[in-house]
SERO-4910 file (N, C-alpha, C, O; in steps of 0.05 Angstrom, whole numbers):
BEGIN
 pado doro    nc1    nc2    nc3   cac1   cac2   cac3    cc1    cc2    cc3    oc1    oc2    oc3
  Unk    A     16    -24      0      0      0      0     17     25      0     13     46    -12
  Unk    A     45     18     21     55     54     14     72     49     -4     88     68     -5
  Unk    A     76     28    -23     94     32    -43     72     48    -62     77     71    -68
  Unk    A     46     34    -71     25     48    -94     28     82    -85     31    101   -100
  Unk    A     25     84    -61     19    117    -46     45    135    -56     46    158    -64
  Unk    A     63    117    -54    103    133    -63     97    137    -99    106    155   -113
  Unk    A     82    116   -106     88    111   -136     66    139   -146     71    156   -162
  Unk    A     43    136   -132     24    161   -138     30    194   -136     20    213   -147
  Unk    A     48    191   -121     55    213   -109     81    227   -132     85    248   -143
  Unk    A     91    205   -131    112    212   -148    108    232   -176    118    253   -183
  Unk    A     82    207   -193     82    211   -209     64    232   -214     61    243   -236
  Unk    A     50    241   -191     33    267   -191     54    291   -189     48    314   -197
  Unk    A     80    285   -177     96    312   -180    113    315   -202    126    335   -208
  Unk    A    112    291   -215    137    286   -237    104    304   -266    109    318   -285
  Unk    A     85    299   -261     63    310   -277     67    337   -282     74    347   -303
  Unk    A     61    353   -253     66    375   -253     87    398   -247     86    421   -240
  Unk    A    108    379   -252    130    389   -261    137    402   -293    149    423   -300
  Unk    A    122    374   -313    121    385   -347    107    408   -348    112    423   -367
  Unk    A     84    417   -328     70    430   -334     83    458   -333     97    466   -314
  Unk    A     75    479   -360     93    507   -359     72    529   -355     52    536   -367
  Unk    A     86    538   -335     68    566   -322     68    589   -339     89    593   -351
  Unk    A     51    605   -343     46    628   -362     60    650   -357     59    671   -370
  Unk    A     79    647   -329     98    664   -339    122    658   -354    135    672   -370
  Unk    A    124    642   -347    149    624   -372    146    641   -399    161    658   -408
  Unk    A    125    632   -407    112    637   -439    125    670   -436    128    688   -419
  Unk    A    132    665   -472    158    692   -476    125    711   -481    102    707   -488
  Unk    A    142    734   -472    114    758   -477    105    766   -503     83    777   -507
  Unk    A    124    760   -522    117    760   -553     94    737   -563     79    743   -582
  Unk    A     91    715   -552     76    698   -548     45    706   -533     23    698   -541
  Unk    A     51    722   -512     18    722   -497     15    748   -513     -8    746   -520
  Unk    A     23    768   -522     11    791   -534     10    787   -562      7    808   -575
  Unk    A     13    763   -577      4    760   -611    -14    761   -603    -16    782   -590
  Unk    A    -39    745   -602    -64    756   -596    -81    772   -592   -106    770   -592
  Unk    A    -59    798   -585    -76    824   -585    -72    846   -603    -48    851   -608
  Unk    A    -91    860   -615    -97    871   -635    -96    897   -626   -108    909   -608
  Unk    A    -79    905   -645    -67    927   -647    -81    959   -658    -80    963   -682
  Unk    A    -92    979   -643   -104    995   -655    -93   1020   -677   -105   1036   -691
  Unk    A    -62   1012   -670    -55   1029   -684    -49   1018   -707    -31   1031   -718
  Unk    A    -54    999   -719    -55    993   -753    -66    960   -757    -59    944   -775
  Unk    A    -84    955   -734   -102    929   -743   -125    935   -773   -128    959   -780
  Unk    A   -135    919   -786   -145    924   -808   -177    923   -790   -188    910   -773
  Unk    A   -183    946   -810   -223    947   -802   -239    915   -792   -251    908   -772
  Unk    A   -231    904   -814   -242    876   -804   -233    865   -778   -249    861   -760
  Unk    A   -206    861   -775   -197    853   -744   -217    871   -725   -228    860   -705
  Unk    A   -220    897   -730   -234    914   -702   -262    904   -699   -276    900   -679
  Unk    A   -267    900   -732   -300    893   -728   -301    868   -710   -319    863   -694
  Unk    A   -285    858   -713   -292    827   -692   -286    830   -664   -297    816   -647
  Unk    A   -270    847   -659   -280    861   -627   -312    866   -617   -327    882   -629
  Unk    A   -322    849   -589   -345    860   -575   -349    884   -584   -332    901   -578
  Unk    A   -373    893   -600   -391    920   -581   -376    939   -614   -389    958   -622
  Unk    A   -356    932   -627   -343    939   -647   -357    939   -676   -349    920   -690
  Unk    A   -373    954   -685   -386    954   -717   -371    965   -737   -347    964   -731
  Unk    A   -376    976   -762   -366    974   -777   -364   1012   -769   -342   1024   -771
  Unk    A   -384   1024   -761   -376   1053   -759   -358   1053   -733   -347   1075   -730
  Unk    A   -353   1038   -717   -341   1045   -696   -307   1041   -706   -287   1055   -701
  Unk    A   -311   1010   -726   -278   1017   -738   -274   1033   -747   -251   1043   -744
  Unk    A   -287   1043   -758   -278   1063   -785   -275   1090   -760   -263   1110   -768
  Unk    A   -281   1091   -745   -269   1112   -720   -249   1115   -706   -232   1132   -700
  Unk    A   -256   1084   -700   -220   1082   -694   -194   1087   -714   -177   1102   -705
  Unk    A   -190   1079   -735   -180   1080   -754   -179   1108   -763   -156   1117   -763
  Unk    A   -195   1123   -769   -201   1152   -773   -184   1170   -748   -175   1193   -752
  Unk    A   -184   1155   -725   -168   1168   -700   -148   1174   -690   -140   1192   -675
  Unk    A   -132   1144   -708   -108   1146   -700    -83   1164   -701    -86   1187   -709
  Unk    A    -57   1157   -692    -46   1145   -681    -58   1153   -648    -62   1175   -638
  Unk    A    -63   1125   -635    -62   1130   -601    -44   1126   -584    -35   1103   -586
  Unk    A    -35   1140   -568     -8   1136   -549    -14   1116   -535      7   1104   -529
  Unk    A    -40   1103   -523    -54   1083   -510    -74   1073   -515    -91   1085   -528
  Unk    A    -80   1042   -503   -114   1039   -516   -138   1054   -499   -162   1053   -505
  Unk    A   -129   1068   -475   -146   1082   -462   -159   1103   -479   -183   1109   -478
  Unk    A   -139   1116   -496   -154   1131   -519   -168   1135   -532   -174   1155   -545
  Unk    A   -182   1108   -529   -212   1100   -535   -234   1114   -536   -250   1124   -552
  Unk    A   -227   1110   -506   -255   1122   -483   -252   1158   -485   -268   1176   -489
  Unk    A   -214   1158   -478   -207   1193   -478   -227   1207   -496   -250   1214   -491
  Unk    A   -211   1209   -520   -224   1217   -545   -247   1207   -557   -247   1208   -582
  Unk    A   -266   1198   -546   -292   1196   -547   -306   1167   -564   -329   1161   -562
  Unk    A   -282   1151   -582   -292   1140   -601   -301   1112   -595   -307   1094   -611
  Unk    A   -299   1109   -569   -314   1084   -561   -334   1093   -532   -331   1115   -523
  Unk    A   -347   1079   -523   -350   1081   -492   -344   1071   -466   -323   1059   -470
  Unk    A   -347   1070   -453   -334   1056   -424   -342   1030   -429   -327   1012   -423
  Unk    A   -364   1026   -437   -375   1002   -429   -367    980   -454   -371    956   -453
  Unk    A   -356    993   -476   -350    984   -491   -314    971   -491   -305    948   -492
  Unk    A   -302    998   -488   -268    988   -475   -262    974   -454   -240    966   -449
  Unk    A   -294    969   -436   -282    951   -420   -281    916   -423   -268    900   -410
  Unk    A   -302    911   -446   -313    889   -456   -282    885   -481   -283    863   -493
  Unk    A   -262    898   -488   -243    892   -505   -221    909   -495   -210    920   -515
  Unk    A   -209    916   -472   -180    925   -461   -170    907   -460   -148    911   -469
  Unk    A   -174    879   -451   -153    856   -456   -147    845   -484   -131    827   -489
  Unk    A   -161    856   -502   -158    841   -524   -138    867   -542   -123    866   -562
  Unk    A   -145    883   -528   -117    904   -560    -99    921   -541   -101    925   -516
  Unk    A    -83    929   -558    -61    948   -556    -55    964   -571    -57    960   -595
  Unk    A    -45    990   -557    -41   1017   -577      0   1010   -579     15   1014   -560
  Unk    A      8   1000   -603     33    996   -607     45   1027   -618     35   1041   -635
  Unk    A     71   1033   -600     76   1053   -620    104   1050   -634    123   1035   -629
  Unk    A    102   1074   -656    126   1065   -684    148   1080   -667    171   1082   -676
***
């Protein structure tokens, strides 16, 4: 019985050991995924929550933003809208 208990044990730490924590993951990796307001294409924005086809064409019309808070600043989204897509973009600058 405590050999199965040593062998369980083991192999539950030898498990989560392979397992790689998300900070590991290089940051070029967790921020592909996010879309860029300062030169994503209309279509990418349209597929943002709460995001239509006049709201891209605002963003886009807006740019360049020093941040994605810029959003909300300069009027071309709303609160309730930047809050439903701040994890999903970023204001990159050149």
């Amino acid at each position: 019985m405590r050999i199965v208990r040593a062998l369980l044990i083991a192999s539950a730490l030898a498990f989560t050991a392979t397992l790689t924590p998300v900070a590991s993951i290089p940051a070029a990796a967790q921020t592909a995924a996010l879309i860029d307001i300062n030169s994503a294409a209309k279509a990418d924005l349209e597929a943002l929550k709460g995001v239509g086809p006049a709201r891209a064409d605002a963003i886009i019309k807006g740019r360049p933003y020093k941040g994605k808070d810029d959003l909300v600043t300069k009027k071309i989204i709303p609160e309730n809208v930047y809050k439903d897509i701040k994890d999903k973009i970023i204001a990159k600058q050149k």
